[in-house]
N, C-alpha and C positions, 0 to 999 in steps of 0.2 A: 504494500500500500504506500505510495509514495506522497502522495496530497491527502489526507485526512482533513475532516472539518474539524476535529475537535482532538486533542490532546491531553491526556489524563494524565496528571504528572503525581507520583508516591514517590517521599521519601521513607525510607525505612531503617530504622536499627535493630538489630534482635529482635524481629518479629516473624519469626517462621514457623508459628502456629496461627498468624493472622492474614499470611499472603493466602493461602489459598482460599478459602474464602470468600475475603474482600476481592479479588480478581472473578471470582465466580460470582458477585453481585456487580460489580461495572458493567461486565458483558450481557448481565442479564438487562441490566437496566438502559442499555444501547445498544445493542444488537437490532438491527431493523430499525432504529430511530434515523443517525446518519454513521456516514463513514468516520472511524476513529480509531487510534491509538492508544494504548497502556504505556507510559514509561515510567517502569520500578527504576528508583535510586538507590539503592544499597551503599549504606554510608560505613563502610568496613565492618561489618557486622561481625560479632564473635562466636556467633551461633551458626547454623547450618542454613542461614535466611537465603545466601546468595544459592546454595545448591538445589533449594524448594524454588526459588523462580526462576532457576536455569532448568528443571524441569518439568515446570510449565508451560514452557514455549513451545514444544513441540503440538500439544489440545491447545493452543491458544494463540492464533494467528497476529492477534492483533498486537502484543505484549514485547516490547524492548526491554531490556535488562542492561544497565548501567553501576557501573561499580568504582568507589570512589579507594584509590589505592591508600587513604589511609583518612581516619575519620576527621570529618573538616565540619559537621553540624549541618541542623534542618535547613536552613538558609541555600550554603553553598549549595545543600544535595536539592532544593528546590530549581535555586540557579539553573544549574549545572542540566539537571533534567531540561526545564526551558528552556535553554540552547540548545539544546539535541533533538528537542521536539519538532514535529512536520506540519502543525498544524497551525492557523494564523489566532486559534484561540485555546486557551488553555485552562483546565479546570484543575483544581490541587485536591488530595483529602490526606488527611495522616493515616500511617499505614497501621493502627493502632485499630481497624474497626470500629473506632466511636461515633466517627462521621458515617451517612448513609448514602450510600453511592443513589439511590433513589433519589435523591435531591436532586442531581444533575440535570435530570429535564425539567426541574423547578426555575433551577437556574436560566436554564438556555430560554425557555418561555420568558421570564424576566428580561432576559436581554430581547427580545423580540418585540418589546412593545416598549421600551425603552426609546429614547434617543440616541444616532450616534455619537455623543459627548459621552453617554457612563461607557467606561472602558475598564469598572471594576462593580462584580456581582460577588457580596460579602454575605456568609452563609452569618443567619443570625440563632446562636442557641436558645432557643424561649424556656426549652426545660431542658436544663443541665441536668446530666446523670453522674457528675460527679459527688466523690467527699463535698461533705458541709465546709471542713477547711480550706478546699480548693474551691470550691463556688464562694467565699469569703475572700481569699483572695485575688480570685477573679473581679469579685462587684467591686475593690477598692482600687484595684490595677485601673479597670475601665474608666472609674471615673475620676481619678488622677490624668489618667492620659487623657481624655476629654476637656478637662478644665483647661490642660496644657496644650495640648495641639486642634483642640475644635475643629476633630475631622468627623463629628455628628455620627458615628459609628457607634453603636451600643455593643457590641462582640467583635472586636478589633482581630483578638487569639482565636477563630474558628478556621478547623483546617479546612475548611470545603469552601474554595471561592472559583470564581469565573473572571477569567481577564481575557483583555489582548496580550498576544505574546508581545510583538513590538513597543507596545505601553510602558511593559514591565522592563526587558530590557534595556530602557531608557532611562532605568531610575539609577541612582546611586546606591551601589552596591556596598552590603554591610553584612556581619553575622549578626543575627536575631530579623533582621530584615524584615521577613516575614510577617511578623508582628507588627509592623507598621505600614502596610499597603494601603487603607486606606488615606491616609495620611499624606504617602510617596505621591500619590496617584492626584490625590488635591493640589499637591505642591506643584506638581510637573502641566497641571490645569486643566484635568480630565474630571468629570463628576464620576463618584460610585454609590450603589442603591445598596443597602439590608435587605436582605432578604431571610426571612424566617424557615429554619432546616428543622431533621430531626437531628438529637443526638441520643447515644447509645451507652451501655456499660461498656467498660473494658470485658471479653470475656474468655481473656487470653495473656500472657505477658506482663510485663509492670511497664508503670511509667519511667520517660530519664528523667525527669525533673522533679525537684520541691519545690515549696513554697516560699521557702527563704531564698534561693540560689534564683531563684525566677526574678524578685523583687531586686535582690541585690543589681542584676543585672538588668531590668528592667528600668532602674534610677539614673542609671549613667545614657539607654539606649533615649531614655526621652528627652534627658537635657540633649543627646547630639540631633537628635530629630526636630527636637524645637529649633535650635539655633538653625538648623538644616531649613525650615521656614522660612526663619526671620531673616536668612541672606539670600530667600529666594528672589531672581529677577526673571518676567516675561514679557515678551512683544511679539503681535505681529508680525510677520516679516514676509515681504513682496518682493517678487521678482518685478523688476524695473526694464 
């Protein structure tokens, strides 16, 4: 498949009781919809993740496999996917099974009645199925970042979004990135819509993150995001 419409980009870390699965719900939830693409990111995984999706390729036409020769984080391995994708638009979900590959034509519908200016469809979690501690520190994350970069996003950290690849591309490239698309996407002067997803238990694997290590790192990524705002400059520009 050389031209796909749609490009499904997973990264993944030691999750090789959640690849098969999650790939046997994409396909189901697009197959006969339009033409499209799987590309798994394996971020050096230390489990058997990469040999579970280098076995699936063969039942699975649509599915690239990508392998990062040593662990660089969700960001890069989103990156990294992106650029190797064939498709002019691209949908993400965490290879974690919590997001619901059923959403996808939520989204694509959303884009469809949209205007060409959103070039970012942000999966929105209404009912978390996470820890109390992690929905806590979710609602306080959100709206710190909110006060501070007022990119009117209520689920900023949901992996399941819809972009143009070219859009993203063109943002300034960062680890934790991810977490601030809709934000990048405001900045660079494209609008993006919420869009209300399911979310799911884990019911597989553990998480990489905590709660503190999230936050720690999440202080430093908004002061660079904010200041990344406030030196933003745009114009018009015409061929003469």
């Amino acid at each position: 498949m050389s031209h796909p419409q749609l490009s499904v980009v997973v990264p993944v870390f030691n999750e090789r009781d959640n690849v098969t699965p999650l790939i046997g719900e994409i396909t189901a939830a697009l197959r006969g919809q339009l033409d499209f693409e799987i590309v798994y990111i394996d971020d050096h995984s230390r489990d058997d993740t990469l040999a579970v999706l280098q076995a699936l390729k063969a039942g699975t036409p649509e599915l690239r496999v990508l392998h990062h020769a040593s662990q660089s984080g969700q960001s890069t391995a989103v990156r990294n996917g992106v650029k190797q994708a064939r498709a002019p638009w691209i949908a993400t979900l965490d290879g974690d099974g919590q997001n619901d590959p059923a959403d996808i034509p939520r989204l694509l519908a959303a884009r469809a009645a949209a205007p060409p200016q959103v070039k970012l469809f942000a999966g929105w979690r209404v009912n978390r199925q996470d820890s109390g501690s992690k929905r806590w520190a979710s609602k306080w994350a959100n709206a710190i970042r909110a006060r501070m970069l007022r990119d009117d996003t209520p689920d900023t950290g949901c992996g399941i979004k819809l972009f143009e690849r070219a859009a993203f591309l063109d943002l300034p490239y960062f680890d934790h990135m991810h977490r601030y698309l809709p934000a990048l996407m405001q900045r660079a002067g494209w609008s993006t819509l919420s869009v209300p997803v399911n979310h799911r238990h884990r019911t597989a694997g553990v998480s990489k993150y905590n709660n503190l290590g999230r936050a720690l790192v999440g202080i430093r990524d908004l002061r660079g995001v904010a200041w990344l705002i406030a030196r933003s400059r745009r114009t018009a520009v015409e061929e003469c």
